[in-house]
C-alpha positions as CSV (number, residue, x, y, z in Angstrom):
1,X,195.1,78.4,137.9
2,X,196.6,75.2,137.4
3,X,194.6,71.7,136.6
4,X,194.4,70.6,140.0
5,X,192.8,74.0,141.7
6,X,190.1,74.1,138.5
7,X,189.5,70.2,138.5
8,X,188.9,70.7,142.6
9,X,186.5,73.7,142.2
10,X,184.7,72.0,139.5
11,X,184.3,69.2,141.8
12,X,183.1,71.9,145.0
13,X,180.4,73.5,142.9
14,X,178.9,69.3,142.1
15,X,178.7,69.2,145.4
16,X,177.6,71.9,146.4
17,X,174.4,71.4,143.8
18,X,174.2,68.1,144.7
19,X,173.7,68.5,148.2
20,X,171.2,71.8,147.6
21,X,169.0,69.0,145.3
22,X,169.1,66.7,148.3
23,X,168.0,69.4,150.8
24,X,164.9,70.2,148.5
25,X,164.0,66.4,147.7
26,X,164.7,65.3,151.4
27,X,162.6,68.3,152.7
28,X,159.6,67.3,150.9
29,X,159.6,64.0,151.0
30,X,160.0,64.0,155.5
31,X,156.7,66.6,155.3
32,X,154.9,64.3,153.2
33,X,155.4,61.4,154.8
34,X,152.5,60.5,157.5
35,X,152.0,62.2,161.2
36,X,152.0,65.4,162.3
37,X,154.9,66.9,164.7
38,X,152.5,69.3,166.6
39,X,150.2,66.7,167.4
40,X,152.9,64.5,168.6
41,X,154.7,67.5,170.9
42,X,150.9,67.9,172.0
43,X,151.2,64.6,173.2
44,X,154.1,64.7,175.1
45,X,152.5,67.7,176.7
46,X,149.0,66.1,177.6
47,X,147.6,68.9,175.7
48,X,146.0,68.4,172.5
49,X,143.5,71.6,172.1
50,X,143.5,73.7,169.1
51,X,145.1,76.7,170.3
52,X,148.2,74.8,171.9
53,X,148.5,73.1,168.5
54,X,148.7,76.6,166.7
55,X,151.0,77.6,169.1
56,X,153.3,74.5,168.6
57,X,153.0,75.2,164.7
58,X,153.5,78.7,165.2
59,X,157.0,78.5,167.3
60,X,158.2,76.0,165.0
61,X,157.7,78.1,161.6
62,X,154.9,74.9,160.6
63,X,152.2,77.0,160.3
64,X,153.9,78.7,157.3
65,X,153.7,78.2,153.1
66,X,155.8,75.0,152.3
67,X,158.1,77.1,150.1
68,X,158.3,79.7,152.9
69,X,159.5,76.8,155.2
70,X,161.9,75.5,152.7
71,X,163.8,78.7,151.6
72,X,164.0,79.6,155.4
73,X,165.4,76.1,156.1
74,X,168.1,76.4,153.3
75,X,169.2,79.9,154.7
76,X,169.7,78.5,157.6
77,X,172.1,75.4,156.4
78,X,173.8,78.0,154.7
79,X,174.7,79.5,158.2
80,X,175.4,76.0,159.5
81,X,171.9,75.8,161.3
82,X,170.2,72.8,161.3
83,X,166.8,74.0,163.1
84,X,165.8,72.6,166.8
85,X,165.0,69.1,167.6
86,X,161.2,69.2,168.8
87,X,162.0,66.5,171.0
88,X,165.1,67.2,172.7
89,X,164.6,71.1,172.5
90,X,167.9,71.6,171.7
91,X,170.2,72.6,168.2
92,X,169.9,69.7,165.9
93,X,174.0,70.2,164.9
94,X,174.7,69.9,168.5
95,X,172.8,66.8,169.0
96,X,174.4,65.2,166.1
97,X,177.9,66.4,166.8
98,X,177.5,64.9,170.2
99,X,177.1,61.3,168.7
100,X,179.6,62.1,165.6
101,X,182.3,60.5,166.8
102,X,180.8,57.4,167.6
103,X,179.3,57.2,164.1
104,X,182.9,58.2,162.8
105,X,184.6,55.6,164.8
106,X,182.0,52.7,164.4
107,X,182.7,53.3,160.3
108,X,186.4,54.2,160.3
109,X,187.1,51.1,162.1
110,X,184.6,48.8,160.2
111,X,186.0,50.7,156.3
112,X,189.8,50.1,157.3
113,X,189.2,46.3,158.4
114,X,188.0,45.6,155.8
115,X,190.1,47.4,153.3
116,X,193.0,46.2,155.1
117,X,192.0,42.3,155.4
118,X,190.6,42.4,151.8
119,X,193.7,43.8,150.2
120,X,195.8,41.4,151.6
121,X,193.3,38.1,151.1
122,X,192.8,39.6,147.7
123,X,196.4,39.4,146.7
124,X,197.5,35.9,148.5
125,X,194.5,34.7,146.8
126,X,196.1,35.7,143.6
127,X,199.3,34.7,143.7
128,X,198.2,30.8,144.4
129,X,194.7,31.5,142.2
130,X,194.2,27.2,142.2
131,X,195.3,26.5,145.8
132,X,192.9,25.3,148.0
133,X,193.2,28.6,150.0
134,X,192.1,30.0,147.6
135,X,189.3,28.3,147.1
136,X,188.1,27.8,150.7
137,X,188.2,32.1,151.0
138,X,186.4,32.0,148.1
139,X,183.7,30.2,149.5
140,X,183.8,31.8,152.5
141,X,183.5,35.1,151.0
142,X,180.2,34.6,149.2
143,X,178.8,33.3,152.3
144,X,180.3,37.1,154.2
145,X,178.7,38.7,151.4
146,X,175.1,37.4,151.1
147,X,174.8,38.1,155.0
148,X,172.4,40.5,156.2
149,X,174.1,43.1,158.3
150,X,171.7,42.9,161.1
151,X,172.1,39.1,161.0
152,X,176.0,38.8,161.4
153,X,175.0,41.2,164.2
154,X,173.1,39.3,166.0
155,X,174.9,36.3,165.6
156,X,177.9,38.0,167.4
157,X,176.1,38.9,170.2
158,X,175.0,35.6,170.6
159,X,178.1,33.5,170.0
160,X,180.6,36.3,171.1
161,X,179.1,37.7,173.9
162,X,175.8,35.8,175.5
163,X,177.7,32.4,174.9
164,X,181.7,32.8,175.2
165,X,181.4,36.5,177.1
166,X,184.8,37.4,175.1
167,X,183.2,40.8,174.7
168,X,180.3,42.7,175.7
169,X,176.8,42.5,174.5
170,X,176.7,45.8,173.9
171,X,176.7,50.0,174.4
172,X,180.7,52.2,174.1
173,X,181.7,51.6,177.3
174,X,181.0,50.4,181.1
175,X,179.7,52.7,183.4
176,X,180.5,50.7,186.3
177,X,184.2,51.1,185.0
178,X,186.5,53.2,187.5
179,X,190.0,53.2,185.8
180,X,192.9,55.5,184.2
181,X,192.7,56.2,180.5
182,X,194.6,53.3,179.1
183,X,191.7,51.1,180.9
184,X,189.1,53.0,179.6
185,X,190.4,53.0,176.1
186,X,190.7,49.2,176.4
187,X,187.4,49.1,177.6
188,X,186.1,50.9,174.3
189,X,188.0,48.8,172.2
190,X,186.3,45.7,173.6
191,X,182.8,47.3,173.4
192,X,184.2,48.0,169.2
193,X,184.8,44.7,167.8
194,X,182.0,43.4,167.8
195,X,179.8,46.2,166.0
196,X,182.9,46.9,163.9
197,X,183.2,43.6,162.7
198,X,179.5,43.1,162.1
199,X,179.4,46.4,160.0
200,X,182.8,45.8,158.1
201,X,182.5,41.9,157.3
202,X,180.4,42.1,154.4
203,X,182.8,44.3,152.8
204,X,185.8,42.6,153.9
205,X,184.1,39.6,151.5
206,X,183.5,42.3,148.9
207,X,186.8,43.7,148.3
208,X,188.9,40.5,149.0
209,X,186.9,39.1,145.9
210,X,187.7,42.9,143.8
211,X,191.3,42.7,145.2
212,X,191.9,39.0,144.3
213,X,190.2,39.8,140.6
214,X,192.2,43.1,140.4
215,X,195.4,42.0,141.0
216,X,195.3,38.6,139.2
217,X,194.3,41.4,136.1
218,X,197.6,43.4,136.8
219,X,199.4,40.4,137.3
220,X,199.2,39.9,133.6
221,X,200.4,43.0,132.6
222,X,203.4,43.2,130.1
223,X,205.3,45.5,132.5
224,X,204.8,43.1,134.7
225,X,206.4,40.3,132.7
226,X,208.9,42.9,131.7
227,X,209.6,43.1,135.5
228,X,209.9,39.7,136.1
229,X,212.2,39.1,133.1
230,X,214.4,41.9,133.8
231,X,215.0,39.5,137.9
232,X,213.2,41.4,140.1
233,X,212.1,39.8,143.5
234,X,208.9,38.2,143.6
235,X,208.0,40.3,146.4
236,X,208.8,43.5,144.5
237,X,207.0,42.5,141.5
238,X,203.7,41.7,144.2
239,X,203.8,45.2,146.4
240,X,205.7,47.4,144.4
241,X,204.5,46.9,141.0
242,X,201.4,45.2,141.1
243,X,199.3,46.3,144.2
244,X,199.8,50.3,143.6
245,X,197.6,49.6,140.5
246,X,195.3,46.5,141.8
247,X,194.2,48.4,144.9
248,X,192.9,51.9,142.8
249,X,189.1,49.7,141.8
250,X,189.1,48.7,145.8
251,X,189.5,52.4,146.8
252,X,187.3,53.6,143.9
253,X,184.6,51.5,145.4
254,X,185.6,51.9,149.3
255,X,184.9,55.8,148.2
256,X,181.8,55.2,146.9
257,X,180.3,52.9,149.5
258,X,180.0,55.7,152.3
259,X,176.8,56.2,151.9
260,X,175.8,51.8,152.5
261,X,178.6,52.4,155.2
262,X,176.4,54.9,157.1
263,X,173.2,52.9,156.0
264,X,174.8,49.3,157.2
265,X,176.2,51.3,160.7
266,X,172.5,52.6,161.6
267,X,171.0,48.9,161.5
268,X,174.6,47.8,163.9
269,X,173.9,51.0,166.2
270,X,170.6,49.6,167.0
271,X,171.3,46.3,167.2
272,X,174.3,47.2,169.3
273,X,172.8,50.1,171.5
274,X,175.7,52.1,170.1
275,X,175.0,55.7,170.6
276,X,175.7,57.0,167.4
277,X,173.7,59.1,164.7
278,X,172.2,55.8,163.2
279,X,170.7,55.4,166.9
280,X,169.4,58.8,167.0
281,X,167.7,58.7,163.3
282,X,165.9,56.0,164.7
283,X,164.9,57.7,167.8
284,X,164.1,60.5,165.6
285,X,161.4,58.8,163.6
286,X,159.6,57.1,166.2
287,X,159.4,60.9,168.2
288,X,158.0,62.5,164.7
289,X,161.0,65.1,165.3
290,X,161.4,66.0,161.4
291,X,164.5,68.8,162.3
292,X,166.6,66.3,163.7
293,X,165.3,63.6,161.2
294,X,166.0,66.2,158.6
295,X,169.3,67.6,159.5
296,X,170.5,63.7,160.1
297,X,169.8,63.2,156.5
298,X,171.5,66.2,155.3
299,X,174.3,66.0,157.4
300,X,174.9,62.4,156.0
301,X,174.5,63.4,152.7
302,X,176.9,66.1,153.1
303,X,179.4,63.6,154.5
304,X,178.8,60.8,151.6
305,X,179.3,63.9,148.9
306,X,183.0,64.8,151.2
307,X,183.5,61.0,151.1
308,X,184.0,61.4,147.6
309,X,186.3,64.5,147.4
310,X,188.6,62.8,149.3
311,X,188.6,59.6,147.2
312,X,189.6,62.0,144.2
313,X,192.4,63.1,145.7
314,X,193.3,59.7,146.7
315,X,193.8,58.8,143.3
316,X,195.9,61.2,142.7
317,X,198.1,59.8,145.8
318,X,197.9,56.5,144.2
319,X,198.4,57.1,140.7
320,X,200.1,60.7,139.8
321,X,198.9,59.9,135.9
322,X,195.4,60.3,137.0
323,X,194.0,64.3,137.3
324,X,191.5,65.3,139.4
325,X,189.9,67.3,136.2
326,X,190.0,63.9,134.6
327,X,193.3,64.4,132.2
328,X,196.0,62.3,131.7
């Protein structure tokens, strides 16, 4: 078995611990928390006597031992079951399958802006480090940084849409629309920048500032000198040389933000109406449905925990010398 194929198992088995951990802690702590399901359901019902409560507890499994519950639940994951939302009445992976691609999308589009645009502000910063460029992104980074989420949201609408009407206020698409695909996709797109650039501008300020401090490190290196001597193009020297090696801290970190990713894009769903799973966590909580609650939270965990597989083997797309097992 070579390096690679052990380093990636060793890294499946973490995982797979890791996420069985946060099935047990995230199980107990969403049936301690206050309220009771049945008596919500009952609710919703206009029933609320004593027998249609047991029977409520009794179809959902709550009327049984806590470890009972838990070691039927974590079966169940096993077999890709997440339970039944109590609300919807309907398979918790469906529900969040449904509004996966939202999520995805919202995040994918937010992570690569600002990946992309920090990169390359990181590195013009660098090469003119006293310009007044420089300087004025500086500045203007701090002030992306230290900005709520929810905030820059906000502001967007307001500005953006309410004010200028560039784009709309929110939602993924207009159902008064009647058009051929290329419209409609337009139309999402137009309904995307605005949550996508609330969600990804605080890290755009965050990894132009690691870029900009990350290259002008490299930039200092003796093989880079040793480039420059031997009469390499500037330009080489830059993307060839310098950025394979100043971007590995900004995908480091990009890997290990998922998880404030998902966080950040469950404040922008709301704020945005975006049907996504943020917008259904939400929902969730204020229904007392603890499945879909439940299989939300484990479902992102699961996701964060891929997030970081993937980022291992990015390294080793990046940089060859680095292993997956950790050798050089």
């Amino acid at each position: 078995m070579t390096a690679l194929a052990r380093g990636i198992g060793s890294r499946l088995g973490q995982a797979i611990g890791l996420l069985l951990a946060v099935v047990v802690v995230v199980f107990f702590l969403i049936q301690i928390a206050p309220g009771d399901a049945a008596l919500y359901l009952a609710g919703e019902q206009g029933v609320g006597d004593a027998e249609f409560l047991a029977q409520v507890r009794a179809e959902y499994g709550l009327d049984r031992p806590l470890l009972a519950q838990l070691w039927t639940y974590v079966v169940n994951i096993a077999q890709l079951d997440l339970g039944k939302s109590t609300y919807f009445e309907e398979p918790v992976l469906g529900l969040i399958l449904d509004r996966l691609f939202a999520t995805v999308v919202l995040a994918g589009s937010a992570l690569l802006f600002a990946v992309v645009v920090g990169v390359a502000i990181g590195v013009f910063t660098a090469r003119r480090p006293e310009s007044p460029a420089s300087s004025l992104v500086t500045a203007t980074s701090l002030v992306g940084f230290s900005t709520p989420v929810f905030y820059s949201a906000v502001m967007f609408i307001v500005v953006f849409a309410a004010k200028w009407g560039l784009f709309p206020v929110g939602g993924i698409e207009d159902v008064r629309y009647q058009g051929n695909w290329i419209g409609e996709s337009i139309d999402f797109l137009q309904h995307l920048v605005l949550p996508a650039l609330s969600l990804g501008i605080i890290y755009l300020a965050y990894y132009s500032r690691l870029a900009r401090a990350s290259m002008l490190e490299v930039l200092e290196s003796d093989y880079i000198r040793t480039a420059r001597a031997k009469g390499a193009h500037e330009r080489i020297v830059v993307y060839k040389h310098a950025l394979r090696n100043a971007v590995i801290p900004v995908i480091t970190i990009a890997g290990l933000q998922v998880g404030n990713l998902l966080s950040g894009a469950l404040l922008v769903e709301v704020v945005f109406s975006w049907p996504g799973i943020g917008r259904l966590a939400v929902n969730s909580i204020f229904r007392r449905d603890s499945p879909t609650l439940l299989g939300i939270m484990i479902f992102s965990s699961a996701m964060v925990i891929l997030a970081n597989l993937l980022t291992d083997l990015v390294y080793r797309l990046v940089d060859p010398r680095i292993r997956v097992g950790g050798s050089r």
